[in-house]
N, C-alpha and C positions, 0 to 999 in steps of 0.2 A: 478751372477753379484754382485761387492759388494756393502758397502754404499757409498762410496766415488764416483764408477760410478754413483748409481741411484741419490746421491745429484749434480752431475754436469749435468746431462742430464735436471732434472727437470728444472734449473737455466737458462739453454738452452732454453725449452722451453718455458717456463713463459715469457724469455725477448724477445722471438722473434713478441710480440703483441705489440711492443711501437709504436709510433709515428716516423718522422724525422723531420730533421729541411731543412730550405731553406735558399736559397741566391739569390742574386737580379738579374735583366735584363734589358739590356740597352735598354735607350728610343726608339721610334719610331716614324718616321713620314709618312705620305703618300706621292706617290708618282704618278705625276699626269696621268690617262690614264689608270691606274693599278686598277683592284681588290683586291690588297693586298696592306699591309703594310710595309717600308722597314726601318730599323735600317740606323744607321748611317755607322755602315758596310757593309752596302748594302746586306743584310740578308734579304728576303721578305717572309712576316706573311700573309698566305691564311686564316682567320677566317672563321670557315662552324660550321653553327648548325645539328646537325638531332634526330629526336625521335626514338626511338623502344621500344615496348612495353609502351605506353606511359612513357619513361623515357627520360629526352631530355639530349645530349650528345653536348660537345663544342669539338669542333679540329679544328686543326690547321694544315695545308699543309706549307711546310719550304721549301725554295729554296736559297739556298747560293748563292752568287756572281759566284761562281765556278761550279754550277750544271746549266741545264738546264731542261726541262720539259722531260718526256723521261730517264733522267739518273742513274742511280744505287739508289737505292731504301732503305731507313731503317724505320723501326715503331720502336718508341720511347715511352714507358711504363712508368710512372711517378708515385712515391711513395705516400702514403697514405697524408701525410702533406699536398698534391697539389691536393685535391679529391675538386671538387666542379663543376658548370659550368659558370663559370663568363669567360672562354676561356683564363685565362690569366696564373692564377696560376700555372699551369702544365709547363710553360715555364721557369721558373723560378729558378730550380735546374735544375744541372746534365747534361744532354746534350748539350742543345737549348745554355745555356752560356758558354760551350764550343765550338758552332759551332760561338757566338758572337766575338770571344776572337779571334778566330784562322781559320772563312771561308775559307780559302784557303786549308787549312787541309781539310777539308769535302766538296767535290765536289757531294752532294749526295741530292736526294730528300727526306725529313724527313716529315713522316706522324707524328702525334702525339694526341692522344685523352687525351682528360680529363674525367679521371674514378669520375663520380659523386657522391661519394658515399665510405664509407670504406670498402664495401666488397670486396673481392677479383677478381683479373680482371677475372677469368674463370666463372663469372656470367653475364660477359661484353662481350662475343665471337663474338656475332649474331650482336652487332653494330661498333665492332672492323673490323670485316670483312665484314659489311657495308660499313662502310669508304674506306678501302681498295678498295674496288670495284668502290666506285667515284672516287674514285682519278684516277682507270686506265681507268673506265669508260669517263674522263675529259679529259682525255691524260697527265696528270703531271705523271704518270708514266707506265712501262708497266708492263703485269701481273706475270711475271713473276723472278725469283731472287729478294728476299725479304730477308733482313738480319732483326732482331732485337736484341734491348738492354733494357733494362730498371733497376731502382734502386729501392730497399726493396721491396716493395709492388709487384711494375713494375717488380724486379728482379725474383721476384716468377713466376708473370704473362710472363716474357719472356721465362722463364722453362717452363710453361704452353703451352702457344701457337708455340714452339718451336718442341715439344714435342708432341702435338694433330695434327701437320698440319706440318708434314714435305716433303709434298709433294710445298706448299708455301715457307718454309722459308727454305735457304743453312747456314746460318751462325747465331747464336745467343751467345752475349755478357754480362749475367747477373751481374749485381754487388749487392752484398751483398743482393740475394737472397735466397731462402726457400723451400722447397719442402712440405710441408702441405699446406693444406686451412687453414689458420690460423685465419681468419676470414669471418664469414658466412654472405649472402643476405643483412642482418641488418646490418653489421658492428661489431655483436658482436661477441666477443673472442669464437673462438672454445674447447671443450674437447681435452686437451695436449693427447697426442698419446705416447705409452709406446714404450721404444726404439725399441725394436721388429718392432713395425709397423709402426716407421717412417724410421728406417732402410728398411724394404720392400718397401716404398714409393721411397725411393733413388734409391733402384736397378730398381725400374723399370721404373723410371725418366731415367738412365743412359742406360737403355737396348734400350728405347724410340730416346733416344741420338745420340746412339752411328755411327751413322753414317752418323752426322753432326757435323762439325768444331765448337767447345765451347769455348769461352774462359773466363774464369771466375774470379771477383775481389773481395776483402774484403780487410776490414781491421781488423789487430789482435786483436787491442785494442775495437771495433762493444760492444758495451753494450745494443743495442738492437735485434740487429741480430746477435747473437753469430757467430766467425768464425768457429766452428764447423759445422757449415749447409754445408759450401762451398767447407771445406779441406773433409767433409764425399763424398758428391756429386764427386770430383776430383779425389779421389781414389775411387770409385764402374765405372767412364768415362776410367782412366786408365788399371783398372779390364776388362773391355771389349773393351781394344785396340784401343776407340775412339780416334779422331784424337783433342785433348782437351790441353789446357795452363789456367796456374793456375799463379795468380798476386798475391801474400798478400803485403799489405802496412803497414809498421812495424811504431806503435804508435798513427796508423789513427784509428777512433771512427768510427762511424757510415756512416758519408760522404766521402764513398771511393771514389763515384763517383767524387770527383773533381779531385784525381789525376789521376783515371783512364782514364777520357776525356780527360785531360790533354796530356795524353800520343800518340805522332804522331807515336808510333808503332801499336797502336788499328787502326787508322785510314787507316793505309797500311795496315792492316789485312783484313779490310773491303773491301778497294780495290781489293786485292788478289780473296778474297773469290767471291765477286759479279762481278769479269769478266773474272774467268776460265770458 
């Protein structure tokens, strides 16, 4: 390998522990007779606490104007920026104001937790699929056909839980995700992984994959999450036939997910995917 590989890879790996940024969320008001909260777009916000391990956890059950209780089903993974539990922040990039922007687009029940904390979501499993279990426990959804998505953090954790439990989920949508723990329990930065063995990690992310519908986003320009995570991942899904579509967004930074949501082709994909 020579120098020019091993100084881009390192550069790779060192940016992939930054932070993101966010964008805002339209108001809400209640709605009388209701246990949730409805936007102006008639978007309605289930707020649910719950603890495990004494660590206490905020989410959020989402219901468009367009879904009903019962209907196609996605978990929503939210990036590091939006780690806390005030239940609010996690809504606020990436999806949730995509589905404000455009409810009709997304006729889908949307679970969404707020990861409390900067470690990575695979330390968060046992209260992600807690949640999951109330929500079908409750009847907002049924148990079964579960797509997920999520962004940086989220996009790693959607590889993650995508990947550990594919007997739950048929279709998962990563944006400007990662294949390391990139950060551990505490939040702090992990030891960078020599390319060897984060190349091993991809193959066997993709072998894990490969027999779920992936579609995956970034952008070129990503100065925190290098687009080398995504284009590596794309081709080791292609290498083994999976059934996988690759988006790059030419001059987009780090928040691919606005154009990505943006896009009413994801949103038929979903459909596709969660009613064969």
């Amino acid at each position: 390998m020579n120098r020019r590989t091993n100084a881009f890879l390192l550069l790779f790996l060192l940016t992939i522990t930054s932070s993101i940024g966010l964008t805002g969320q339209a108001d809400q008001t209640p709605r009388n007779g209701d246990s949730g909260i409805v936007s102006e777009s008639g978007v309605e916000y289930i707020h649910r606490t719950l603890e495990v391990d004494d660590k206490k956890y905020a989410w959020t059950i989402i219901i468009p104007p367009t879904a009903e209780k019962g209907a196609p089903r996605i978990l929503f993974l939210n990036g590091k920026g939006a780690v806390g539990d005030d239940g609010k922040l996690h809504l606020t990039a990436g999806f949730v104001p995509a589905i404000e922007m455009a409810p009709e687009h997304w006729p889908f029940v949307v679970i969404a937790p707020q990861k409390p904390d900067e470690g990575e979501w695979d330390f968060h499993e046992e209260a992600v699929l807690k949640m999951m279990d109330i929500a079908v426990e409750e009847g907002y959804v049924e148990k079964d056909k579960w797509a997920l998505t999520g962004l940086s953090q989220g996009g790693h954790g959607t590889l993650f839980f995508a990947s550990e439990h594919p007997d739950m989920f048929i279709a998962a949508a990563p944006v400007c995700g990662y294949a390391q723990i990139a950060f551990d329990k505490e939040g702090k930065d992990n030891p960078l992984p020599s390319f060897e063995s984060y190349l091993a990690l991809v193959k066997d992310l993709a072998e894990k994959l490969k027999d779920m519908p992936v579609w995956i986003f970034h952008g070129d320009a990503d100065r925190t999450v290098p687009v080398f995570t995504s284009r590596m991942l794309y081709k080791e899904l292609q290498l083994a036939e999976a059934d996988v579509q690759y988006t790059e967004f030419p001059g987009v930074n780090h928040d691919a997910w606005d154009p990505a949501y943006a896009m009413s082709e994801l949103s038929d994909w979903f459909k596709q995917q969660l009613q064969d």
